[in-house]
C-alpha positions in Angstrom: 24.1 -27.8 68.5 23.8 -31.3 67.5 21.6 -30.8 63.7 23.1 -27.5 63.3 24.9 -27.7 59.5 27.5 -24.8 60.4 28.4 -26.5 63.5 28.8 -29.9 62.1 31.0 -28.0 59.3 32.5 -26.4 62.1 33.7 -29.5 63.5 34.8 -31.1 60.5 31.8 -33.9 60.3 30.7 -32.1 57.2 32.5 -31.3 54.2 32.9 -27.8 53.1 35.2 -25.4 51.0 36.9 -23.5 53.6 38.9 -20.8 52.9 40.2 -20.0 56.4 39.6 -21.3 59.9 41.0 -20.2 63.1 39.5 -20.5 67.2 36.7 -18.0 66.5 35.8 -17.6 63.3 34.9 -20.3 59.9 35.0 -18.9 56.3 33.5 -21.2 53.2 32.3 -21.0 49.8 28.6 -20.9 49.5 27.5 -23.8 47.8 24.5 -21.6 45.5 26.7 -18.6 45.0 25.0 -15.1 44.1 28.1 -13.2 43.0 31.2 -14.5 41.2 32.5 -14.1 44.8 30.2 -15.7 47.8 32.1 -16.0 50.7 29.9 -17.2 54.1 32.3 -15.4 57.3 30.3 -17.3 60.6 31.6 -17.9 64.1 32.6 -21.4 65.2 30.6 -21.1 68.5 27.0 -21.7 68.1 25.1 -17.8 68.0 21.8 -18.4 66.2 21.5 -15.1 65.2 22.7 -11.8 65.4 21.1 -10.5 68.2 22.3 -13.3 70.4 26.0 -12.8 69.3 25.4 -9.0 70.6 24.5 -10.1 73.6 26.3 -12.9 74.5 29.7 -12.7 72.6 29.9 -9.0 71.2 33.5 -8.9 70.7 33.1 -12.0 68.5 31.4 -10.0 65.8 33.9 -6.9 65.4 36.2 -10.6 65.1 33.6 -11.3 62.3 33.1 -7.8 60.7 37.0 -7.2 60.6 37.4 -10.5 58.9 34.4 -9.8 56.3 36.6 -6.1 55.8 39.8 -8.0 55.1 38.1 -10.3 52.7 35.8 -7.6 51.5 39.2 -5.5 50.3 40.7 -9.1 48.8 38.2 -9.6 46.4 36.2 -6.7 46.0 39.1 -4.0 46.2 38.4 -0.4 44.7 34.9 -1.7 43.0 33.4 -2.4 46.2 31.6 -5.7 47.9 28.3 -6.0 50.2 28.0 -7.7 53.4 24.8 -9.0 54.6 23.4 -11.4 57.6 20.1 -12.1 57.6 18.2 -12.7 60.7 15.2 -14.9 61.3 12.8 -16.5 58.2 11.3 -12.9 57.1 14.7 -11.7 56.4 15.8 -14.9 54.9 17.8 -16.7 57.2 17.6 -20.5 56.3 20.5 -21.6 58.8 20.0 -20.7 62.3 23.7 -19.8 62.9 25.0 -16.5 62.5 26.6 -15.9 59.7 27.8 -12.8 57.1 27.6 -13.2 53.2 30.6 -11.5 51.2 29.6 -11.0 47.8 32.0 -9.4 44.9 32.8 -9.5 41.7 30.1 -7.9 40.2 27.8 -4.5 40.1 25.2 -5.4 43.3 22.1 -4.2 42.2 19.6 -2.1 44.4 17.2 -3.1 46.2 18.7 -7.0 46.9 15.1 -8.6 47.0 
C-alpha cells in the first residue's frame, strides 16, 4: 500500500523504533505510549484488519499472537500484560494495518475506554 504508514515503516522509508523485524512480522515502540511498556506487534504484509488476515493469511496471526506471548512474558512477566487490536473507526483503529498493542508495566484498568 503506497500511503499506508506501517508499510512505509515496513520498508524502511520511515523511521521508527523497532525492536525486532524478521520476513513476517514488524515490532516498534508506539510513538504516544499508554503503558510504561507499548509495544505495536503488526505483519509486514499489508492486512488492513483483522478479519482480512483470517481470511487471507491465518497462519500469519498465530505468527503474530505467539510473538505478542513472547513479548507479553518479557515485559509483563508474573504481573500480567493486555493485548489488544482494534478493528475499524468504532473500535478505534486509526491505521488501517493490522496490528496488536502490548501494553505492561502497570495495573490495566477495567473497562479500557
Amino acid at each position: 500500500m503506497n500511503d499506508c504508514l506501517f508499510c512505509k515503516i515496513a520498508a524502511g522509508e520511515i523511521e521508527a523504533d523497532i525492536l525486532y523485524k524478521d520476513e513476517q512480522i514488524l515490532v516498534l515502540k508506539d510513538i504516544k505510549p499508554q503503558a510504561p511498556v507499548h509495544l505495536l506487534v503488526l505483519p509486514v504484509e499489508h492486512h488492513a484488519n483483522l478479519g482480512e488476515a483470517a481470511e487471507k493469511a491465518p497462519a500469519l496471526l498465530t505468527a503474530l499472537l505467539t510473538k505478542c506471548a513472547a513479548l507479553g512474558l518479557k515485559f509483563g512477566g508474573d504481573r500480567g500484560y493486555r493485548v489488544v487490536a482494534n478493528i475499524g473507526r468504532d473500535g478505534g483503529q486509526t491505521v488501517e494495518h493490522l496490528h496488536f498493542h502490548l501494553l505492561a508495566g502497570r495495573e490495566l484498568l477495567w473497562p479500557p475506554g
